[in-house]
C-alpha positions in Angstrom: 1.1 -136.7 -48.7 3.9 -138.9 -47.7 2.7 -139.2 -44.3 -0.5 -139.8 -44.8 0.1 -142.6 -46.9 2.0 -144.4 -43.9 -0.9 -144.0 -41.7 -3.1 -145.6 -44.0 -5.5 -147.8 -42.6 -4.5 -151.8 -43.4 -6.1 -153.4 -46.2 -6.1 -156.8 -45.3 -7.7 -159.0 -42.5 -8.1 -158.0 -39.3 -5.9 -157.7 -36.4 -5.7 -161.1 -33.8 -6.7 -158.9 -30.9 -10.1 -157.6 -32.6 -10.9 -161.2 -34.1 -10.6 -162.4 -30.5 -12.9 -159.8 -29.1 -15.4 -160.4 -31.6 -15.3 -164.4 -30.6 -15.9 -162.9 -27.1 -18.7 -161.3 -27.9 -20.3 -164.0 -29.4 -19.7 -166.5 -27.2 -21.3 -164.2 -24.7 -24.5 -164.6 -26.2 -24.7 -168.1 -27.4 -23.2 -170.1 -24.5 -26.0 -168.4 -22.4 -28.0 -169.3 -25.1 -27.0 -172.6 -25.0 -27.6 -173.1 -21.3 -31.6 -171.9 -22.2 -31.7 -174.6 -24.5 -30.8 -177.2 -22.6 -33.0 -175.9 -19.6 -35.9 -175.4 -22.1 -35.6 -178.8 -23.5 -35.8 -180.3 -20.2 -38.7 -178.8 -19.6 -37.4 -176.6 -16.5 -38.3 -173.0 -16.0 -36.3 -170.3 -18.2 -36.2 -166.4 -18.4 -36.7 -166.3 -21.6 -39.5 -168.9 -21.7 -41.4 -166.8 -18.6 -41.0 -163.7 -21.1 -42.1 -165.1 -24.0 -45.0 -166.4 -22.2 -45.9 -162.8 -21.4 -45.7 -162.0 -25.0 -47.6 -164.5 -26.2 -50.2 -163.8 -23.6 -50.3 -159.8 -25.0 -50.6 -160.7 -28.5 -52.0 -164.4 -28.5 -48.9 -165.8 -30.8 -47.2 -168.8 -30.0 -44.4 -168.6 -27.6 -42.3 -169.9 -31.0 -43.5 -167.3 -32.8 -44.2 -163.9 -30.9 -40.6 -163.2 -29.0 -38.6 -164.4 -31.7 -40.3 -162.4 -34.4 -40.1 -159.3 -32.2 -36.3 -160.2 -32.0 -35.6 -160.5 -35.1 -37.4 -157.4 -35.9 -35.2 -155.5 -33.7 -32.3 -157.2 -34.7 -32.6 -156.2 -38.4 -33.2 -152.4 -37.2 -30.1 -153.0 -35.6 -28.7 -154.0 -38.8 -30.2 -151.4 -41.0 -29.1 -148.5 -38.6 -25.1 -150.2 -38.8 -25.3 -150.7 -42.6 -26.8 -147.0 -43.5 -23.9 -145.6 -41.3 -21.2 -147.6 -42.2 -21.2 -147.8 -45.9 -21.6 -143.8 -46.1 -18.3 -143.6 -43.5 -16.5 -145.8 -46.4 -17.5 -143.7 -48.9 -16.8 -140.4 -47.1 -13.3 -141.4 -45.2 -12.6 -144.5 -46.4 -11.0 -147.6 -44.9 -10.9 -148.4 -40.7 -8.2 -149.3 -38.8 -10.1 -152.6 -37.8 -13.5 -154.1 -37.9 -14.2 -153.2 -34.4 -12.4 -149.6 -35.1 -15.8 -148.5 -37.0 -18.5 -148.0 -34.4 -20.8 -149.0 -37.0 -19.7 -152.3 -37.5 -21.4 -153.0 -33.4 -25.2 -152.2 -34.6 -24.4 -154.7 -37.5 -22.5 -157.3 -35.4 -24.9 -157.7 -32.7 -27.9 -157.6 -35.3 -26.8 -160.5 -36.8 -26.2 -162.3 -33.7 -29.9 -160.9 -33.0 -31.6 -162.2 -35.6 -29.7 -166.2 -35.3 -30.4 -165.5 -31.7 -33.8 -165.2 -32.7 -34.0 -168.3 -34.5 -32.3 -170.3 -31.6 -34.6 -169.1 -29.1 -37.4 -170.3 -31.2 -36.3 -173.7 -31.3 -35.6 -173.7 -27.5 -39.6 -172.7 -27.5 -40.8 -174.9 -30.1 -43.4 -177.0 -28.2 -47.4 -178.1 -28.7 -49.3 -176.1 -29.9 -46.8 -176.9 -33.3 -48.0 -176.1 -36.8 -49.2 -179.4 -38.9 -46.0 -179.9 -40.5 -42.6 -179.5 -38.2 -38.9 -180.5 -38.9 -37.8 -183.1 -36.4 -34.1 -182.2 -34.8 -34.3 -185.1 -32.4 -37.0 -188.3 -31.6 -38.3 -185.4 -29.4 -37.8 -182.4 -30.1 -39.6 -180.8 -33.4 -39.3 -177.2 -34.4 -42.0 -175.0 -37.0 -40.4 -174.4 -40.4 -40.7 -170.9 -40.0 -37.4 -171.2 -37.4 -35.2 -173.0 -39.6 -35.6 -170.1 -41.5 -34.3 -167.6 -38.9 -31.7 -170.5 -38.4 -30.4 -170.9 -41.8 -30.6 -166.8 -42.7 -28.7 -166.2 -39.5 -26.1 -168.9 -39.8 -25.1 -167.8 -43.1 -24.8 -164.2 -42.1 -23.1 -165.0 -38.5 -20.7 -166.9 -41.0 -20.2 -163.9 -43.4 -17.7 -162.5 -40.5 -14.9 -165.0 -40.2 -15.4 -165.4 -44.0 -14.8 -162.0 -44.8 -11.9 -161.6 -42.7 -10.3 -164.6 -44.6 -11.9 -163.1 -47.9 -9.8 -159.7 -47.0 -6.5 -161.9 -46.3 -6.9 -163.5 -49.8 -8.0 -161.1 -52.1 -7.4 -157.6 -50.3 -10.9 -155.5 -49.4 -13.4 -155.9 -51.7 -14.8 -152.5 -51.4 -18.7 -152.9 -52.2 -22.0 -154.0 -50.8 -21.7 -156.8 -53.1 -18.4 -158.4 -52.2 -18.8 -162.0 -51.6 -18.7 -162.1 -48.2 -20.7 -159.0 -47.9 -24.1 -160.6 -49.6 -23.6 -163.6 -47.2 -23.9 -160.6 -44.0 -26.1 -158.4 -45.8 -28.3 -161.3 -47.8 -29.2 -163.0 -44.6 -30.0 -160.2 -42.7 -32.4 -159.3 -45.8 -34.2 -162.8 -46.4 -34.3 -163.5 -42.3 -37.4 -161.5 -42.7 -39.3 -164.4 -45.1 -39.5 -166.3 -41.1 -42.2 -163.8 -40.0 -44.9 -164.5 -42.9 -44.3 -168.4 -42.6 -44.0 -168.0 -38.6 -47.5 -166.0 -38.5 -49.2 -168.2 -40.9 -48.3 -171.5 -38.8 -49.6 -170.0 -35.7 -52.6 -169.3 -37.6 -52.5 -173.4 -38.2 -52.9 -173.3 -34.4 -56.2 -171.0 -34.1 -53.5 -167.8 -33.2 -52.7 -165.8 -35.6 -51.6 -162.6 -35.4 -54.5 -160.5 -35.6 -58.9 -161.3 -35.4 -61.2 -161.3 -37.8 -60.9 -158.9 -40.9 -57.8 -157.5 -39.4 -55.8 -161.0 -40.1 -55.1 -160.0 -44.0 -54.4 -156.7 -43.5 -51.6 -157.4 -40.7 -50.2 -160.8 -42.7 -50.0 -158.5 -45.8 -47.8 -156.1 -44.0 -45.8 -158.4 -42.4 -45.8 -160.2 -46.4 -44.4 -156.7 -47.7 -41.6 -156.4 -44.7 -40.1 -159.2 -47.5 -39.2 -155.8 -49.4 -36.2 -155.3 -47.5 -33.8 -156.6 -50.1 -34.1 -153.5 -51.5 -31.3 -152.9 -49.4 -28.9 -154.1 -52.2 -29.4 -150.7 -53.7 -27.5 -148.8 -51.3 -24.6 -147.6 -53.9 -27.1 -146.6 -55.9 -28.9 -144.9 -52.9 -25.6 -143.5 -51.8 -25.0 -142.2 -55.5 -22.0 -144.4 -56.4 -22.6 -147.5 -58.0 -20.5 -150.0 -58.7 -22.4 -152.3 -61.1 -23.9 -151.5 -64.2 -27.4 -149.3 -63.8 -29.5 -152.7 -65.8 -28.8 -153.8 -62.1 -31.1 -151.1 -60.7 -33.8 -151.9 -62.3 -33.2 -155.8 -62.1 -33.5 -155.8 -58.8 -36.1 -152.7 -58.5 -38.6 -154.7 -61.1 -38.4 -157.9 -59.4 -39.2 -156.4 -55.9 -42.2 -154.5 -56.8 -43.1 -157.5 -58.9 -42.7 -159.6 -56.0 -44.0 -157.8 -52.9 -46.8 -155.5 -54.4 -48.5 -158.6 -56.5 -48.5 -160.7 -53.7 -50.5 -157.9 -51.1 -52.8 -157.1 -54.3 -53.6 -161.3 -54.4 -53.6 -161.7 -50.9 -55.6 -158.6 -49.3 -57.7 -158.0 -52.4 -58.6 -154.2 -53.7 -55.7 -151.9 -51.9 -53.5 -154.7 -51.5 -50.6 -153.3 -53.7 -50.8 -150.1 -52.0 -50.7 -151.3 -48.4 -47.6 -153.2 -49.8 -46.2 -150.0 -50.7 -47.3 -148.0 -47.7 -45.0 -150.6 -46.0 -42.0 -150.1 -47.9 -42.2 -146.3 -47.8 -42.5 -146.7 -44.0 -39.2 -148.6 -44.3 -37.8 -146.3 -46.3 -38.5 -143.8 -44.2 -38.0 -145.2 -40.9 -34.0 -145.8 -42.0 -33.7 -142.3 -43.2 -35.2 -141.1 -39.7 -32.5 -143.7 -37.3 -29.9 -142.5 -38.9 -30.6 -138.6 -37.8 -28.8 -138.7 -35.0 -25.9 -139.1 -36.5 -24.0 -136.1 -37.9 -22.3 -135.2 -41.5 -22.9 -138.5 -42.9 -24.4 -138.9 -46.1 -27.3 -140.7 -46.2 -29.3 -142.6 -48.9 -32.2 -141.8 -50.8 -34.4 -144.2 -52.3 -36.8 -145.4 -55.4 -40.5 -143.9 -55.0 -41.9 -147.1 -56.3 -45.6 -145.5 -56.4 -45.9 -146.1 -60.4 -45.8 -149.2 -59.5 -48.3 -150.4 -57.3 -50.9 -148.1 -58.9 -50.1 -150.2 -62.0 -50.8 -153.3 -60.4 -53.9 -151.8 -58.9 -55.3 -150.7 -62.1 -54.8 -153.5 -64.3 -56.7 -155.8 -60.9 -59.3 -153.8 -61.6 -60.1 -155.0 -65.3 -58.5 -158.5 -64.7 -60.7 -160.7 -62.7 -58.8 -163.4 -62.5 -55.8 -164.0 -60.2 -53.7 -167.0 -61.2 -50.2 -166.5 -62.9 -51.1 -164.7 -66.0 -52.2 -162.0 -64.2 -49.4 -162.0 -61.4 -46.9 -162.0 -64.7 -48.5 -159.1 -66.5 -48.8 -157.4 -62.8 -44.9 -157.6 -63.0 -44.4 -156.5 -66.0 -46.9 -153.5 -65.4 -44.6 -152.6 -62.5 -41.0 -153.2 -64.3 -41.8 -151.0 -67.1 -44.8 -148.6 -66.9 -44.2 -148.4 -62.8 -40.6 -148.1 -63.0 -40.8 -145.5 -66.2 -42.6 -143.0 -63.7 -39.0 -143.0 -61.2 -37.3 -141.1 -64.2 -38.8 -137.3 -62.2 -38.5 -138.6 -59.3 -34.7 -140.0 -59.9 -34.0 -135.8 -61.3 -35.8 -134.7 -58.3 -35.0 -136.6 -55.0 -32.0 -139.5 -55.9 -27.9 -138.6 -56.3 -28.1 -141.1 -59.3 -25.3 -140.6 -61.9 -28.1 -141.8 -64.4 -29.3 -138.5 -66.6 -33.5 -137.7 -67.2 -32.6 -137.6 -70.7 -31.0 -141.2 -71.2 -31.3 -142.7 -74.5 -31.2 -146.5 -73.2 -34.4 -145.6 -71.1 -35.9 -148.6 -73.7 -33.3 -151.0 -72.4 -33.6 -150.3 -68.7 -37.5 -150.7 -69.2 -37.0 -153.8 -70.8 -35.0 -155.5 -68.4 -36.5 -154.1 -65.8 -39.9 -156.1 -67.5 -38.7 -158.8 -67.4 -36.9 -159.0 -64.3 -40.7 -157.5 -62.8 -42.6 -160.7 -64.6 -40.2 -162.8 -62.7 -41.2 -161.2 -59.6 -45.0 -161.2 -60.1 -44.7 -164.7 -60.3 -42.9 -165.1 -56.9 -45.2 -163.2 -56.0 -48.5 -165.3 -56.5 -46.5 -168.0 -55.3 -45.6 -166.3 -52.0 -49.4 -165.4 -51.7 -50.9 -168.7 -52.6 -48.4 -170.4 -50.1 -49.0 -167.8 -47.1 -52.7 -168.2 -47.6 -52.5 -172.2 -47.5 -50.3 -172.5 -44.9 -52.3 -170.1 -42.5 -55.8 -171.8 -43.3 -56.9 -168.1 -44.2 -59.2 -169.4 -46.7 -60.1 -168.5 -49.8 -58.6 -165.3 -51.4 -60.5 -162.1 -51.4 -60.9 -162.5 -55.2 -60.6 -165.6 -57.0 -57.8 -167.8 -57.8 -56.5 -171.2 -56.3 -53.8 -173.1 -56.4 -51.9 -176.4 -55.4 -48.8 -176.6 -53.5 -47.1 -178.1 -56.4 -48.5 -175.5 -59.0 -47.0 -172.9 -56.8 -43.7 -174.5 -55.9 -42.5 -174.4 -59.9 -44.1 -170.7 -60.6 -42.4 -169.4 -57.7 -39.2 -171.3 -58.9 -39.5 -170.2 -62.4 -40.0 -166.5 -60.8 -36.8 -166.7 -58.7 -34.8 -168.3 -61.6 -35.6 -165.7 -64.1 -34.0 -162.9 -61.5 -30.7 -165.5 -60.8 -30.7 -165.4 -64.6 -30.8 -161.6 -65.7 -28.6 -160.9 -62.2 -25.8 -163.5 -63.9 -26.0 -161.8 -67.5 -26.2 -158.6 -66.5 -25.0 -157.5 -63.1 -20.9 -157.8 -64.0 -19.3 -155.0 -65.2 -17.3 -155.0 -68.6 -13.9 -153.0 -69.4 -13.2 -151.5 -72.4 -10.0 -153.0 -73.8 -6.6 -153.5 -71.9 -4.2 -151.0 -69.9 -0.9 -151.6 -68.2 -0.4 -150.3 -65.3 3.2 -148.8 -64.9 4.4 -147.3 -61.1 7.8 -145.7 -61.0 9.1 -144.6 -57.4 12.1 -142.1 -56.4 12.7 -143.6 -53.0 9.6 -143.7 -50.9 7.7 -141.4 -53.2 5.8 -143.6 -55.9 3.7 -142.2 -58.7 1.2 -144.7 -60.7 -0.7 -143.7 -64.2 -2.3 -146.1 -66.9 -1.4 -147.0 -70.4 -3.1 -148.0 -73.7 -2.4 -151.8 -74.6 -2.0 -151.9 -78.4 -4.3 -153.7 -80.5 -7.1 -153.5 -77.7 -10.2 -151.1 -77.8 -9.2 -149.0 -75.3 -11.0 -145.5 -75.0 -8.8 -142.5 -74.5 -9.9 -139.2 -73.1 -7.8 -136.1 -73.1 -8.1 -134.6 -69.6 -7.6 -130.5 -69.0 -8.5 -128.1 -65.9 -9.5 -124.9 -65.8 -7.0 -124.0 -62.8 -3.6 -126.1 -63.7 -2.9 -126.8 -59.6 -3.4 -130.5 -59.2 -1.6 -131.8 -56.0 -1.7 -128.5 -54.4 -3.2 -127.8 -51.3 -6.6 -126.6 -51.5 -6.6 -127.2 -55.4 -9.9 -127.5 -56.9 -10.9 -127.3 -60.6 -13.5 -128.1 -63.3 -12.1 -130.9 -65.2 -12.9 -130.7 -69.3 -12.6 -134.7 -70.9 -12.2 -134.8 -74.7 -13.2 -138.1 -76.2 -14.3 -139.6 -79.6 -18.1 -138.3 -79.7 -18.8 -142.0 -81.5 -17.7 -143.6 -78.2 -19.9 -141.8 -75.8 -23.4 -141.0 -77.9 -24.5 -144.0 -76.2 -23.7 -143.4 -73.2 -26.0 -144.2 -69.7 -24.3 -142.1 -67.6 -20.6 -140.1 -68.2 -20.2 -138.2 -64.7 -17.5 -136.8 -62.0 -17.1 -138.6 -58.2 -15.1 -137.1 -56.0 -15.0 -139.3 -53.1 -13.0 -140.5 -49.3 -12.1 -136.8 -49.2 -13.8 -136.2 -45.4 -10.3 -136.1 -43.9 -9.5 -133.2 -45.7 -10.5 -129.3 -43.5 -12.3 -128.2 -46.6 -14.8 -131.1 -47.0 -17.9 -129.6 -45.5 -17.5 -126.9 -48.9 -17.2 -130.0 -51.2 -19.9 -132.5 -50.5 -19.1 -133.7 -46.8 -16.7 -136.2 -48.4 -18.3 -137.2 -51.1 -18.9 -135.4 -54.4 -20.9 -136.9 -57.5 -21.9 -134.3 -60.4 -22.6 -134.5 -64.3 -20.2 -134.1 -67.0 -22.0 -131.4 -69.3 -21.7 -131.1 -73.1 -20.1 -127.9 -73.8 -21.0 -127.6 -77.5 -18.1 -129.2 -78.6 -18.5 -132.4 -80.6 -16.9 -134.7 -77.9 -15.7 -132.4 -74.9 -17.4 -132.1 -72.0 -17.2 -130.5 -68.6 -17.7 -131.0 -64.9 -20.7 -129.5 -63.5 -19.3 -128.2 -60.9 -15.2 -127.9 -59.9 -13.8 -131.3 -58.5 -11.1 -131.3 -55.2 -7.7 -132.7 -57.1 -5.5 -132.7 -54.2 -4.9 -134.9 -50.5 -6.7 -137.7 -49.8 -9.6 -137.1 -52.3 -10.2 -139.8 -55.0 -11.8 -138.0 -58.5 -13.0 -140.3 -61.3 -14.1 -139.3 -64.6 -16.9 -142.1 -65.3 -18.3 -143.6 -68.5 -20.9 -146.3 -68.3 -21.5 -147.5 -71.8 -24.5 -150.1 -72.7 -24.7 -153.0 -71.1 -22.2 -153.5 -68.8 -19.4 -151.7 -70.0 -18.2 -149.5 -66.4 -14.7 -147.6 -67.1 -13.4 -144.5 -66.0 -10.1 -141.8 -65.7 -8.6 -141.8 -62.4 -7.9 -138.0 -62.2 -6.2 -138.0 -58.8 -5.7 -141.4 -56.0 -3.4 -140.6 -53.1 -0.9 -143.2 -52.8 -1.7 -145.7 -50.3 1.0 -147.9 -49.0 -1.2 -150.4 -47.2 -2.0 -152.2 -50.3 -0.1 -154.4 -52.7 1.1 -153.6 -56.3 1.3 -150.8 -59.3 -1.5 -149.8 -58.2 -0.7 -148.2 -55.4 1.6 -145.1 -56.4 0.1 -140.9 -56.3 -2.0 -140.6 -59.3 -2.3 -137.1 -61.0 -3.1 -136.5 -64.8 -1.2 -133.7 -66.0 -3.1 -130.9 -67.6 -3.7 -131.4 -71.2 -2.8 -135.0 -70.8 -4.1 -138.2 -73.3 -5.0 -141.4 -70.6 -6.7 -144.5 -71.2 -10.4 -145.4 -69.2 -9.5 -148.0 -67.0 -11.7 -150.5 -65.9 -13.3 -149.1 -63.2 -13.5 -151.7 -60.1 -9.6 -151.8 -60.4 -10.5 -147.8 -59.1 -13.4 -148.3 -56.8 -11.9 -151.3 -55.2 -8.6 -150.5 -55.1 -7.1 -152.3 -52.4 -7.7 -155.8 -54.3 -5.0 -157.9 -54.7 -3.2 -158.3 -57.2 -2.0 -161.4 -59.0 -4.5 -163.4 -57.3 -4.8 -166.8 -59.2 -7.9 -166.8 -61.5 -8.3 -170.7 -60.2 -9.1 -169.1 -56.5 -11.3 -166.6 -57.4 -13.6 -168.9 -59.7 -13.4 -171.3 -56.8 -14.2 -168.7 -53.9 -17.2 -167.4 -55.7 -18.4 -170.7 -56.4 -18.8 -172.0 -53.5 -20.6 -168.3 -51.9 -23.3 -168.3 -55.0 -23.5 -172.4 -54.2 -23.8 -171.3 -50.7 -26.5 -168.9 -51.5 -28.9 -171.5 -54.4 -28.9 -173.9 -51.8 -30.7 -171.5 -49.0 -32.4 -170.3 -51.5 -33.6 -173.7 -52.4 -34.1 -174.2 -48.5 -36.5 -171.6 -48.1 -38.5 -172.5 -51.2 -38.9 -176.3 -49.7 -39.8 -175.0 -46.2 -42.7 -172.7 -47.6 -43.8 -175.7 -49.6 -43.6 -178.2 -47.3 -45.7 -176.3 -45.0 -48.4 -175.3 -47.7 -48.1 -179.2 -48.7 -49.3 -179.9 -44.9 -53.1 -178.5 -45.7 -55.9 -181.0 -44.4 -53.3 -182.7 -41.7 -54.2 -182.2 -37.7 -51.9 -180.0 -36.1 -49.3 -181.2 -33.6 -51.2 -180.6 -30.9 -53.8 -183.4 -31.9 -51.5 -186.3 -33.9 -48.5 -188.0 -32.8 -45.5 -186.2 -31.7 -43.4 -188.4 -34.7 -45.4 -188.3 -37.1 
């Protein structure tokens, strides 16, 4: 044990060497990147501006919009294939030696240089044809809005690196998907796909869009739908470890299908919703397939979402009319009724903690409404905005509406997600513990203790085999607690986790275990489904989510782990027939935080990532407007170059 706690990976920043390679790497793309710009600009013949005249000579885009929508495309494959094998490698082994240690931090890395690359490029290209309404970057040089887009989605994620590296040197490693630094990587990767609507629909402006006649909708409402893709954001509970309270889930899952399957119902007409979903099973599927090749990993599952879309269908079919009202009741069709028919499929197909049976089913339907009502109003904005900007003319059922009309029901969409995201997405502890470590030379043991006075909930913890520690010890783990405390519980469940290391792990999930904790008949005491490894490098929690955002839990057994800083860090074991406090449970899942960190640089940190975030969010809201605002003016091609 000993020694594999001085092997342990580091938990902080990054090495100099691997920061300087990375540095290499990108200044191998953009300083030949930069060269093409200059060239370009001055008008003198370019690789890439002889291959994107090919493309755009195949499929009849602009040379601004066809390459760099095929690279970024690729890019965020790239990304997709990275993230769905790295995330499970945490989960199964746990932390690298280095960024550049993982070889699934490369797919990710060059991705998101990809995808800014991507952007770049279609700058360098931007010339007449341009769409009616451009951005000027000099007296001469003019670029579509769709490319700021790609710019501002990849600078923020191309900036996620070097931030998270300083992140990890401040605070420790945030171990989640939605660390900080990680939503300014993974977010921009996710919304750099919003550039290929607004890039197709401005080379519409300019007589080429990206398909003929009755074909146009079809293909703009799957390349509308590809806007799904933030549905990434439910990887943990994909991956069958969340670490933020399950209201989350269907936050996020009600506003998407909201979103994405209103808009393809107002924009294509009947069938609309299900194309929409057509293209997000496709995605769905298509990550599930690139990451076959690799072996023993475990891979994420994912939401059906079918309820939903045949909700929205349905209700189109006795609602006529297509302005707000009926995009708001589409969403709340899709956040409730839709996400209500998940529950079998959840049972059947997801690893999700959650039980069939939950009581608060009420409470994740309600949320979920109201986050989906949100999102069916994005989502006739996003509609009526594509549909102006690309001159496709009226809808295929009726509705209208002006840019400014759109503008504040698409911002009163996105605000009511930003809102149920900031009430409900942090999780709550359940009174206070002290953490107490006490060493014997190098050997340093850690275990948790009720603060008096606070409403801490105790569980009293027994095995079945009495070995924990040993080698090769396994055991169903029986938890006693006050039946009051958990009767409303959402879900109360074993993980087992970072145990791949261990010769055995192939028996016990590959790494990562995650089963129920089963009533036995007792008033209060229940049982692991299944016997939990309690010995080496494995992690075993005992976790209670309680309504709304209360997440806790009993570390069973944490290795010690001398990389990190503080109490913390010591062997935990609970004895057999032992009395222990839940502890809150990120100070388990993200163990390697620092402690003590000031509360001043936290609060100040976080600030300025979600300020960061509002404003691009606000920046892509104005560059869709401002380009449906631009209806009735010539194109570039037939006014002044200034104007």
């Amino acid at each position: 044990m000993l020694l594999a706690a001085e092997q342990a990976p580091p938990a902080g920043g990054a090495a100099l060497d691997q920061v300087l390679i990375a540095a290499a790497a990108f200044a191998a793309i953009y300083v030949p990147l930069g060269i093409f710009l200059l060239r370009e600009r001055d008008g003198k013949a370019t690789l890439l501006g002889r291959l994107a005249d090919r493309v755009a000579a195949v499929d009849g885009l602009p040379r601004w919009a066809g390459l760099p929508g095929y690279l970024a495309v690729i890019s965020l494959i790239a990304c997709a294939f990275g993230v769905y094998w790295d995330v499970p490698i945490h989960m199964q082994n746990g932390r690298d030696e280095g960024p550049l240690a993982n070889p699934s931090h490369f797919p990710i890395m060059f991705g998101i240089f990809g995808f800014l690359a991507a952007g770049v490029v279609s700058a360098g290209l931007a010339k007449d044809p341009l769409p009616r309404r451009t951005v000027r970057l000099t007296p001469r040089w003019r670029v579509p809005m769709g490319t700021l887009v790609l710019l501002g989605a990849g600078l923020i994620a191309a900036a996620g690196f070097p931030a998270d590296d300083v992140w990890h040197r401040l605070f420790g490693q945030d171990v989640t998907e939605w660390g900080p630094t990680h939503v300014m990587m993974i977010g921009g990767a996710v919304t750099c796909i919003l550039a290929l609507p607004l890039l197709y629909a401005e080379a519409a402006q300019v007589g080429r869009p990206p398909a003929r006649g009755q074909a146009t909708r079809l293909v703009m409402t799957v390349v509308m739908s590809l806007c799904i893709i933030p549905m990434a954001f439910l990887m943990e509970f994909d991956l069958g470890v969340p670490q933020f309270p399950a209201t989350t889930l269907f936050i996020i899952s009600g506003f998407l299908t909201g979103w994405i399957f209103t808009a393809g119902r107002i924009f294509l007409g009947r069938g609309g919703a299900l194309v929409a979903w057509l293209t997000y099973t496709g995605i769905r599927v298509g990550i599930y397939a690139i990451t076959l090749p690799i072996p023993d990993i475990h891979r994420a599952r994912w939401l059906l979402f079918l309820g939903a879309a045949v909700c929205i269908e349905l209700l189109a079919l006795v609602w006529r009319d297509r302005g707000p009202a009926f995009a708001g009741v589409a969403g709340l069709l899709a956040g409730t009724l839709g996400l209500a028919t998940e529950w079998w499929w959840m049972d059947l197909f997801l690893p999700y903690p959650l039980p069939p049976e939950t009581s608060q089913m009420p409470l994740m339907l309600a949320v979920g409404g109201a986050a989906g009502v949100g999102g069916g109003l994005l989502g006739w904005s996003f509609a009526r905005h594509v549909e102006r900007i690309g001159d496709f003319g009226p809808a295929a059922e009726p509705g209208s509406a002006t840019p400014s009309r759109a503008r504040w029901v698409g911002t009163a969409g996105t605000l009511a997600f930003i809102v149920l995201m900031g009430v409900f997405a942090a999780p709550a502890g359940a009174g206070e513990v002290e953490v107490v470590k006490e060493c014997e030379g190098e050997d340093c043991r850690t275990s948790y203790q009720p603060v008096a006075g606070t409403d801490v909930i105790m569980g009293h913890v027994s095995y079945d085999e009495d070995c924990i520690g040993e080698e090769g010890c396994t055991s169903v783990v029986t938890v006693r607690v006050d039946p009051d405390e958990v009767e409303d519980a959402i879900w109360f469940s074993a993980l087992a986790y970072q145990g791949k290391q261990e010769e055995d792990s192939q028996r016990l999930g590959d790494g990562v275990l995650s089963v129920a904790m089963e009533p036995t008949g007792r008033a209060g005491e229940y049982r692991s489904a299944e016997p939990l490894p309690v010995y080496g490098l494995w992690k075993v929690l005992i976790r209670l989510h309680l309504p709304l955002r209360t997440l806790v839990s009993i570390p069973v057994h944490m290795p010690a782990d001398t990389a990190i800083e503080g109490p913390g860090a010591g062997l935990v074991q609970v004895a057999n027939d032992s009395d222990v406090p839940f502890v809150h449970e990120p100070f388990m899942l993200q163990r390697e935080r620092k402690p003590d960190v000031p509360v001043w640089l936290w609060t100040t940190m976080y600030a300025v990532v979600i300020a960061s975030w509002l404003a691009l969010l606000a920046f892509y809201g104005w560059l869709f407007s401002s380009a449906a605002g631009a209806a009735g003016v010539a194109s570039r091609r037939e006014s002044s170059p200034v104007s």
